[in-house]
N, C-alpha and C positions, 0 to 999 in steps of 0.2 A: 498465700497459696489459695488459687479458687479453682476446685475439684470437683469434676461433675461426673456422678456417678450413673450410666445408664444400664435399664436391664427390665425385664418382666418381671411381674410381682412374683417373688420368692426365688429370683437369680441370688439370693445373696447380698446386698447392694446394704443392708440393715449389721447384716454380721460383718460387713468390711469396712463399715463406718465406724465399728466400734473398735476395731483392730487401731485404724487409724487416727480415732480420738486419744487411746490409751498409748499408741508410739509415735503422736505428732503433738497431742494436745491441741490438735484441731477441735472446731466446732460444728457437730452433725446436724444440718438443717432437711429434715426429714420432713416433708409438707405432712405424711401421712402420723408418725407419732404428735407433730403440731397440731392436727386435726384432732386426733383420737384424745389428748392432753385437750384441745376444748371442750369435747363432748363430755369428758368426763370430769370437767368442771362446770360444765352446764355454765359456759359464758354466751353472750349473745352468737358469736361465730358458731359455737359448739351446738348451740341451738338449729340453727341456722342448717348445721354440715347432716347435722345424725343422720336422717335419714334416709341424706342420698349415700353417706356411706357404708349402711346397712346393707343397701341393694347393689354394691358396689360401683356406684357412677361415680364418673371424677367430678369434682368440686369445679366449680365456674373458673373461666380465667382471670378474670377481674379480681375476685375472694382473693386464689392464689397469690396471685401477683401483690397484691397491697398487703401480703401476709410476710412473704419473703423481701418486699421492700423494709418493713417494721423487723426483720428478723436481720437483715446485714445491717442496717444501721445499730442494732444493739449489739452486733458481733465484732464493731471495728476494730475493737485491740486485740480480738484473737488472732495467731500465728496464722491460721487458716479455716475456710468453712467449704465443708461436704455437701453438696448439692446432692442429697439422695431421694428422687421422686419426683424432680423438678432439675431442669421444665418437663413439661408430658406435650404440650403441644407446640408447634413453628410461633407463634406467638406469644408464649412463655419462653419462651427461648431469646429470642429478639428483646422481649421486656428484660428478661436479665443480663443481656449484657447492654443495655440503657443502664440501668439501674450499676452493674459494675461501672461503667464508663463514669457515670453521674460521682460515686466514689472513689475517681481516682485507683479502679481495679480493675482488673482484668482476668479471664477466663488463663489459669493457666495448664490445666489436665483436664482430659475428657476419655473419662474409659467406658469402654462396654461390656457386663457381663454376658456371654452369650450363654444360652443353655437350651438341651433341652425341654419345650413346650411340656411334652407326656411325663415328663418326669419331676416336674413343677410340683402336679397335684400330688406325687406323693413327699414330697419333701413338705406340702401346708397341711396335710395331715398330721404328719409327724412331727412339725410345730406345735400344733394345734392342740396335738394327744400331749406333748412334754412340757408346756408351758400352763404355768398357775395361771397364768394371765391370759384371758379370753379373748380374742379380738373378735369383733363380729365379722372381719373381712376375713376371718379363716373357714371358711366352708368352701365345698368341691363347686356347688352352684356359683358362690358370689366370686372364687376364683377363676371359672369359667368365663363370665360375665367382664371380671377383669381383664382378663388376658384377649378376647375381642376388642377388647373398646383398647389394651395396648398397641393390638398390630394395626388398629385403622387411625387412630389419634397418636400415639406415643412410638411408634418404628420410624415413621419419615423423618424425624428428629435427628435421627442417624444419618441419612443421608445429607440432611443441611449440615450436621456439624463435620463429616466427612470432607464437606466438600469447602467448609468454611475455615475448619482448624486441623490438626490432625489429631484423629481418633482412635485412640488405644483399644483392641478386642481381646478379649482373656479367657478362656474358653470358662466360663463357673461350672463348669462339672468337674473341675477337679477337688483335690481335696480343701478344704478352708482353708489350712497353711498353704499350699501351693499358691490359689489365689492371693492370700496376702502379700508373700513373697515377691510376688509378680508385681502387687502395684507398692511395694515398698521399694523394688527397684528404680519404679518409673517416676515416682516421687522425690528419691536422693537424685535421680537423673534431672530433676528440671529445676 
């Protein structure tokens, strides 16, 4: 199963991977904890990533793309992997599903969390305050920042895969179980 999760930073898309890891034993290929796991191994990439993810810019497509090439070929035996964060643009998109075809795979769920914009920044606060772990991408500025460069880079993504596969909408403002529920139906359905 190859599941691709779409949504604004902080739709939920991180908490429904985990839902999913723990009731499918899928594997959650998150570019953004992939990143944050280099920088704070201070590898050549991590080097490389910091500081545009400080300011909250997306990482190159090329970076990306040669990252989650190197992430499904180490994933092959798992039952299934979570596209959470990826693709962000019509050409990460296109790149992955070369890259599935290339492995004998194929795209088989494509959901969207919708939510919300105004109510975003206070759900990365409330992250932000309840979490030991500090992300630098959790401030109101670099969410702001994010959530622009989603609706002009990262929304049209929606309409190619609309119009390419069919695409799951979930409203994420509901409650976390709700949302689960919802994409654990669409999963035993496929």
């Amino acid at each position: 199963m190859n599941l691709i999760l779409l949504g604004p930073p902080g739709s939920g898309k991180g908490t429904q991977s985990e839902f999913i890891v723990k009731k499918y034993g899928y594997c959650q290929l998150s570019t953004g904890d992939i990143l944050r796991q280099a920088v704070a191994n201070n590898t050549s990439t991590g080097i490389i990533v910091k500081d545009i993810l400080a300011i909250g810019k997306l990482v190159g497509d090329e970076l990306i793309i040669k990252i989650m090439e190197e992430k499904l070929s180490e994933t092959q035996s798992m039952p299934g992997r979570i596209f959470d964060g990826f693709p962000r643009t019509i050409l990460q998109a296109k790149s992955l599903e070369d890259l599935l075809h290339r492995n004998q795979m194929k795209l088989d769920l494509i959901i969207e969390l919708s939510v919300d914009e105004n109510i975003l920044i206070d759900r990365i606060t409330k992250r932000a305050s309840e979490s030991s772990v500090i992300r630098e991408d959790d401030s109101i500025q670099v969410l702001k920042k994010r959530l622009d460069i989603y609706n002009v880079e990262t929304k049209p993504i929606i309409d190619y895969y609309s119009s390419h596969y069919q695409l799951h909408k979930i409203d994420g403002m509901m409650t976390v179980d709700a949302v689960s529920k919802k994409i654990e139906v669409l999963i035993d359905s496929n």
